[in-house]
C-alpha positions as a Markdown table, in Angstrom:
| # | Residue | x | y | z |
|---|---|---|---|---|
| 1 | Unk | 18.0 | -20.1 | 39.7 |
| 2 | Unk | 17.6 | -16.9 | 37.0 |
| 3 | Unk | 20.2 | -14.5 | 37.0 |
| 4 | Unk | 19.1 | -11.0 | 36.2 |
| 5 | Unk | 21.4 | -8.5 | 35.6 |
| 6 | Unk | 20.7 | -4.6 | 35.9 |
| 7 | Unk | 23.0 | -2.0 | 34.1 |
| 8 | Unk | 22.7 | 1.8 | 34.9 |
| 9 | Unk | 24.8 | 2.6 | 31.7 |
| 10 | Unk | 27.6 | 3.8 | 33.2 |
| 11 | Unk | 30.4 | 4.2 | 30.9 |
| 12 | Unk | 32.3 | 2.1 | 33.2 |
| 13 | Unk | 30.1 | -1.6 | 33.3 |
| 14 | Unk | 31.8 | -2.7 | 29.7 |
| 15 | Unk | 35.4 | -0.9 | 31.1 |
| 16 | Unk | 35.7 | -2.9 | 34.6 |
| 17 | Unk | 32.7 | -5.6 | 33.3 |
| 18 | Unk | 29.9 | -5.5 | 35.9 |
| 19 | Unk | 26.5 | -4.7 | 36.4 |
| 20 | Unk | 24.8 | -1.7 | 38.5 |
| 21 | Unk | 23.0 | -4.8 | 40.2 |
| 22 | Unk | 22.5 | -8.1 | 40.2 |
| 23 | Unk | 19.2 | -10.1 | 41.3 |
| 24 | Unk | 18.9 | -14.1 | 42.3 |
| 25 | Unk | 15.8 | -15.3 | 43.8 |
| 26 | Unk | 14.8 | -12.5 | 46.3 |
| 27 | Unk | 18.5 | -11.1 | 46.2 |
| 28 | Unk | 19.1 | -8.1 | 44.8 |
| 29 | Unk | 22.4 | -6.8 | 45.0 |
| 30 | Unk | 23.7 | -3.3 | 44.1 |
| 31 | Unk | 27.6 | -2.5 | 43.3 |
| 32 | Unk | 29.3 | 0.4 | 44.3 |
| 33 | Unk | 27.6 | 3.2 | 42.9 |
| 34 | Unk | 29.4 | 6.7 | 42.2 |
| 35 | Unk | 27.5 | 10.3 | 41.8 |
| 36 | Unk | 27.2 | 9.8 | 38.1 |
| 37 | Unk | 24.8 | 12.2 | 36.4 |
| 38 | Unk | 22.5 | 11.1 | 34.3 |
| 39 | Unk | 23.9 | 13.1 | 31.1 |
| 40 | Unk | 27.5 | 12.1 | 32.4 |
| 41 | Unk | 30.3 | 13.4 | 34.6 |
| 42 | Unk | 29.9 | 13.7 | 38.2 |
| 43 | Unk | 27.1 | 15.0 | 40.1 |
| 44 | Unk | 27.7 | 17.9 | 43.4 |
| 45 | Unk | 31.4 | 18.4 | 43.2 |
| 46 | Unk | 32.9 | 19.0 | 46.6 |
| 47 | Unk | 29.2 | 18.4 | 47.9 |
| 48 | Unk | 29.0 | 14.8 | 49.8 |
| 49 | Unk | 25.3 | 15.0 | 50.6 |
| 50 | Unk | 24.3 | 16.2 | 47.3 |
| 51 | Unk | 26.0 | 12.7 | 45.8 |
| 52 | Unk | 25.5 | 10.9 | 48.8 |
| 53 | Unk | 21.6 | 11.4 | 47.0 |
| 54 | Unk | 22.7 | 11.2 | 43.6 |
| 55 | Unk | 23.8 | 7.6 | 44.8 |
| 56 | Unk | 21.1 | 6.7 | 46.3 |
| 57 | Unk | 18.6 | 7.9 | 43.1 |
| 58 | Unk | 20.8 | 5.9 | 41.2 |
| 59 | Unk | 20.5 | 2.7 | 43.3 |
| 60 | Unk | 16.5 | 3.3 | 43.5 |
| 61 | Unk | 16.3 | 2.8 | 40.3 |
| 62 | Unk | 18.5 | -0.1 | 39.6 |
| 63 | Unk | 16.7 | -1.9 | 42.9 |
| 64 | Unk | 12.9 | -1.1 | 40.8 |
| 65 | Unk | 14.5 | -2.2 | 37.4 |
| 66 | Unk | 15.6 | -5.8 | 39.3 |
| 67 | Unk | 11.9 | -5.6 | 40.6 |
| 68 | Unk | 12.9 | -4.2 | 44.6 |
| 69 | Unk | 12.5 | -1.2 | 46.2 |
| 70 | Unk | 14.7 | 0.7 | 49.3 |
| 71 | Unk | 12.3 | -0.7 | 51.5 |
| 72 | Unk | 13.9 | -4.1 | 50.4 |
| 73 | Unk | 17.2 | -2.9 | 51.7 |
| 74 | Unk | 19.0 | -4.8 | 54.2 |
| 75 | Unk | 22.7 | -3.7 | 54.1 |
| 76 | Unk | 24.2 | -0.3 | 53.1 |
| 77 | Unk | 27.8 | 0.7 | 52.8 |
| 78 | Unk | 28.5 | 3.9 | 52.7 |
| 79 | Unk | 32.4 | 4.6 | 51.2 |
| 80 | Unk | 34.1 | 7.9 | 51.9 |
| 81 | Unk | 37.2 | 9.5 | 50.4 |
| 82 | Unk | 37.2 | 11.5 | 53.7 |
| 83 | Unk | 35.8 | 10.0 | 56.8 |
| 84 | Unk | 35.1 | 13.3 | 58.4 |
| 85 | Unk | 32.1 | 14.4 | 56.2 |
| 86 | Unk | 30.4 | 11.4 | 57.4 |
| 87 | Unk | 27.6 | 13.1 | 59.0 |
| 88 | Unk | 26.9 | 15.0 | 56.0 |
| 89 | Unk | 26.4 | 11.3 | 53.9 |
| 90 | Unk | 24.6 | 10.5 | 57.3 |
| 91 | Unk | 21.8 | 13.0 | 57.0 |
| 92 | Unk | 21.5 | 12.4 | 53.2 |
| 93 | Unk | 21.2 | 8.2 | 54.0 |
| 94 | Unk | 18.8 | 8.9 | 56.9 |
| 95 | Unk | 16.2 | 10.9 | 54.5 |
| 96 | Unk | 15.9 | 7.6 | 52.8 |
| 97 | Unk | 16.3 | 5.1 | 55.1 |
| 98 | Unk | 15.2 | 6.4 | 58.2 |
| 99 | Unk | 12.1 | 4.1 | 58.5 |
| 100 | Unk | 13.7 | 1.0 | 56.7 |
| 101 | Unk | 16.8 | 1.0 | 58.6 |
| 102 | Unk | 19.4 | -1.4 | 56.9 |
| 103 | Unk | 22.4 | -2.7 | 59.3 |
| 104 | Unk | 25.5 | 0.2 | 57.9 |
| 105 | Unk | 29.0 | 0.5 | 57.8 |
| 106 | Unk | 30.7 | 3.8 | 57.2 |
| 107 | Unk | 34.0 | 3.8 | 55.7 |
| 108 | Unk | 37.5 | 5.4 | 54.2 |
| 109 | Unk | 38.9 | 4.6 | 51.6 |
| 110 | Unk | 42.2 | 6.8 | 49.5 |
| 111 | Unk | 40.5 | 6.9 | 46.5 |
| 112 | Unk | 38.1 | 6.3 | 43.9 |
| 113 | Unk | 38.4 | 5.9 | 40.2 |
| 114 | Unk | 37.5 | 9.5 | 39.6 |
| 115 | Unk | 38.9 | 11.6 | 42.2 |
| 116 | Unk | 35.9 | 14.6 | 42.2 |
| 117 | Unk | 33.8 | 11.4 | 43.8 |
| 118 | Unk | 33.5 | 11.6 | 47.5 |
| 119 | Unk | 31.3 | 8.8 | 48.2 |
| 120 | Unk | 30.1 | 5.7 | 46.9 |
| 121 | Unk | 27.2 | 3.4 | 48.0 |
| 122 | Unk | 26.4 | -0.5 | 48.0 |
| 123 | Unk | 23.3 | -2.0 | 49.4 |
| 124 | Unk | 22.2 | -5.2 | 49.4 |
| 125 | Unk | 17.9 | -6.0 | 49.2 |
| 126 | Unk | 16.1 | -9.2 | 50.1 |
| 127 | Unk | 12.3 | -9.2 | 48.2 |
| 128 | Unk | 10.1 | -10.6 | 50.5 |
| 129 | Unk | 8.8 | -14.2 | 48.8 |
């Protein structure tokens, strides 16, 4: 079965040596995916909604460039360097998936790789056949 692989061109895929996403068959999955601007640096500091969407524009776009959408989406993890601004990633996840809605874990971790990110989000599509 083809493997496709999606980059977002983060500075980080050739670093740590993955891919924004990867799709086989009518699997698409999407890594965890930091508020990384488009020009570089991160998106909203100190604001988790405001990358909580910067997240989610980024995986919308590596879901359509592996041929998916966020309808597609079947699993979300949402992954917070503070568990208490979870309803504030909540509100920002329920704009977009309100309708869809993926099974979703909410989760702490210490830290990320740059510490002015607050959340990160994987999500996992299946493309109907």
């Amino acid at each position: 079965m083809p493997r496709q692989l999606v980059s977002s061109g983060s500075y980080l895929e050739p670093v740590i040596g993955f891919s924004r996403a990867v799709r086989v068959g009518n699997i698409v999955m999407v890594g965890g995916t930091a508020p990384i601007r488009a020009e570089g640096g991160t998106a909203a500091i100190g604001d988790v909604y405001g990358q909580t969407r910067r997240c989610l524009e980024i995986i919308a776009k590596a879901l359509a460039d592996a041929g998916a959408s966020l309808e597609h989406v079947t699993r979300t993890r949402i992954i917070l360097t503070d568990i208490a601004l979870w309803k504030d990633a909540a509100r920002a996840h329920a704009e977009a998936f309100a309708d869809i809605r993926p099974v979703t874990t909410l989760m702490q971790v210490t830290a990320f790789v740059d510490p002015d990110w607050l959340v990160e989000i994987e999500v996992d599509a299946v493309i109907p056949d």
